[in-house]
Rosetta silent file (secondary structure, phi, psi, omega in degrees, C-alpha in Angstrom):
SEQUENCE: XXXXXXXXXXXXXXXXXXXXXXXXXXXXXXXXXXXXXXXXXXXXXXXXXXXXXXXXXXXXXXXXXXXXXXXX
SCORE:     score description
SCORE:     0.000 S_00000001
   1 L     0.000  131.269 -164.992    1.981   -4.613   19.894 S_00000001
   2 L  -116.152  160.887 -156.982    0.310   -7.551   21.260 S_00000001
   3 L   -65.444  -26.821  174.441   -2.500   -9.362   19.097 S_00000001
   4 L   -81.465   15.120  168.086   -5.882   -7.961   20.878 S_00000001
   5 L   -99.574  128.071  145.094   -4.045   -4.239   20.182 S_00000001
   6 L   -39.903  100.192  176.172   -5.240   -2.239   17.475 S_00000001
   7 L   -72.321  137.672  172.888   -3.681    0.841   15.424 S_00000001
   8 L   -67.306  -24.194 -152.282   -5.971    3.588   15.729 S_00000001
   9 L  -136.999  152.633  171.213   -4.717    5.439   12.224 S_00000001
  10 L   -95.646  140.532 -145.674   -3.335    4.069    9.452 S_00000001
  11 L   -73.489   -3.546  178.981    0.200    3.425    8.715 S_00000001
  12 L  -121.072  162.682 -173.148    1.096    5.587    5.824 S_00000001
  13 L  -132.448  173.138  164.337    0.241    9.110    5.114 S_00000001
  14 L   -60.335  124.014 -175.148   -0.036   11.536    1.840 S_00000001
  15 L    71.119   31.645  151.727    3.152   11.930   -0.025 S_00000001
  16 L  -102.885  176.076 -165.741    4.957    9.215    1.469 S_00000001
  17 E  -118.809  122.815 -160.973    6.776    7.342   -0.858 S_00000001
  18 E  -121.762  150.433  150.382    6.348    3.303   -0.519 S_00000001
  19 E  -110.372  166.556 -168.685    6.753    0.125   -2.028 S_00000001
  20 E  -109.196  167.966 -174.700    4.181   -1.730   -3.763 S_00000001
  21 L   174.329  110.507  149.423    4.390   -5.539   -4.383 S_00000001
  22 L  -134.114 -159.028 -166.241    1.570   -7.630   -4.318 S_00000001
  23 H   -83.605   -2.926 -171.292    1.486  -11.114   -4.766 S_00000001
  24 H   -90.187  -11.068  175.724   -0.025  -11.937   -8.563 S_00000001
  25 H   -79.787  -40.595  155.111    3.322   -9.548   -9.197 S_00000001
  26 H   -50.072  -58.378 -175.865    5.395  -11.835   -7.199 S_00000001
  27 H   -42.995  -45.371  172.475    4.229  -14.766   -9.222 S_00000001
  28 H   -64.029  -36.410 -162.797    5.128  -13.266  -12.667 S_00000001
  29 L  -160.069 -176.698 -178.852    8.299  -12.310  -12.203 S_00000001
  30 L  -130.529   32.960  149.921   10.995  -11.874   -9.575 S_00000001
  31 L    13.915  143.900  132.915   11.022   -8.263   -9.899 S_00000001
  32 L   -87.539 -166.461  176.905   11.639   -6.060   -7.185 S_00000001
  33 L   -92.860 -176.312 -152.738    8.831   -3.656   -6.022 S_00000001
  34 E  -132.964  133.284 -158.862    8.365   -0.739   -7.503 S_00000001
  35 E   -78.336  148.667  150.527    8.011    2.750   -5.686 S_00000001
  36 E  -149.722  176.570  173.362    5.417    4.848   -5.125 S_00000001
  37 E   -52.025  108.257  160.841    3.545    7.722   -4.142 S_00000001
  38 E   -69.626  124.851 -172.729    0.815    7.701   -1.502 S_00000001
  39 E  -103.078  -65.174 -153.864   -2.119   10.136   -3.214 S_00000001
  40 E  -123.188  124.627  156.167   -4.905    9.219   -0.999 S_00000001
  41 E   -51.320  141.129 -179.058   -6.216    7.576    2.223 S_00000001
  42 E  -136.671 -178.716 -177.379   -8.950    5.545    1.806 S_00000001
  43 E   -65.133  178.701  172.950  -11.548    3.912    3.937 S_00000001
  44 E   -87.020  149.143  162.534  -10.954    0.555    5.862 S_00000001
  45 E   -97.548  168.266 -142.618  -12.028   -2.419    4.127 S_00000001
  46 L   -51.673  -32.841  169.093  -14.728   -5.188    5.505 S_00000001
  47 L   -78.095    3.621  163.503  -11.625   -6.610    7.007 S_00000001
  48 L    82.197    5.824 -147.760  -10.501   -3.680    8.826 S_00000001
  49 E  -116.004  140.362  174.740   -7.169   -3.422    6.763 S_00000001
  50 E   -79.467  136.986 -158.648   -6.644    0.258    5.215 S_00000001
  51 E  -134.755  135.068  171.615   -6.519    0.895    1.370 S_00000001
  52 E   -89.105  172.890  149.724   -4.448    3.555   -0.551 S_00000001
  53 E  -143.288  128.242 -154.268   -4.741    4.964   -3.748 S_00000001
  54 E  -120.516  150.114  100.205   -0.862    5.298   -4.787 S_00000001
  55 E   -58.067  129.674 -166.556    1.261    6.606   -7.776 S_00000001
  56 E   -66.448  165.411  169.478    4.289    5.563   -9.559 S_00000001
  57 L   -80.011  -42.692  148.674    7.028    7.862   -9.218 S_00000001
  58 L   -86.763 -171.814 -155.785    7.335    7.656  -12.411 S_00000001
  59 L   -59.547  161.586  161.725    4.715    7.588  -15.474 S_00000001
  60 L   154.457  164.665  172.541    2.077    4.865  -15.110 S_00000001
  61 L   -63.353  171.151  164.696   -1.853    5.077  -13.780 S_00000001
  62 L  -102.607   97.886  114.651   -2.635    5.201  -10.382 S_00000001
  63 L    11.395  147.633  117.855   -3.679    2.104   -8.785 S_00000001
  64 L   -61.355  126.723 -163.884   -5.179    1.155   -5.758 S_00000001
  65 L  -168.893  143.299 -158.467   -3.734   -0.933   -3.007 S_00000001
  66 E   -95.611  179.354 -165.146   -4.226   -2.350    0.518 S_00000001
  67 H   -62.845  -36.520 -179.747   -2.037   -1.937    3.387 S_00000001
  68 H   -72.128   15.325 -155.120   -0.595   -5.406    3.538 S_00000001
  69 H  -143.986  -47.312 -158.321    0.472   -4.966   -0.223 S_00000001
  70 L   -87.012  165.772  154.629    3.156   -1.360    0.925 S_00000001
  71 L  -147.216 -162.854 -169.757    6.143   -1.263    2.435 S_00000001
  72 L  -134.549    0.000    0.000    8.404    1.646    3.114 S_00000001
């Protein structure tokens, strides 16, 4: 993909299972990241970059998080 190309769609779907990490978590600790759930698609934000709403796999709230923040 060369830098004036564009994804049409965003890179994760419902029910895949990702990791989160973002960086004030990186700071604290040297962790690794910690998996989760994709619940929801969300709109793009002013910056064009696509935002989840995600779940641990295991107990904890659900969070928000932007695209730049998952991995798979």
């Amino acid at each position: 993909m060369t830098t004036t190309e564009r994804r049409a769609g965003p890179r994760y779907r419902i029910d895949e299972s990702v990791f989160f990490s973002s960086p004030s978590m990186k700071q604290q600790s040297q962790l690794p990241a910690e998996r989760f759930i994709v619940v929801a698609v969300l709109p793009q934000d002013r910056a064009g970059t696509f935002q989840y709403r995600i779940r641990p796999t295991g107990a904890g709230p659900q969070r928000m998080a932007t695209e730049l923040e998952l991995k798979r």
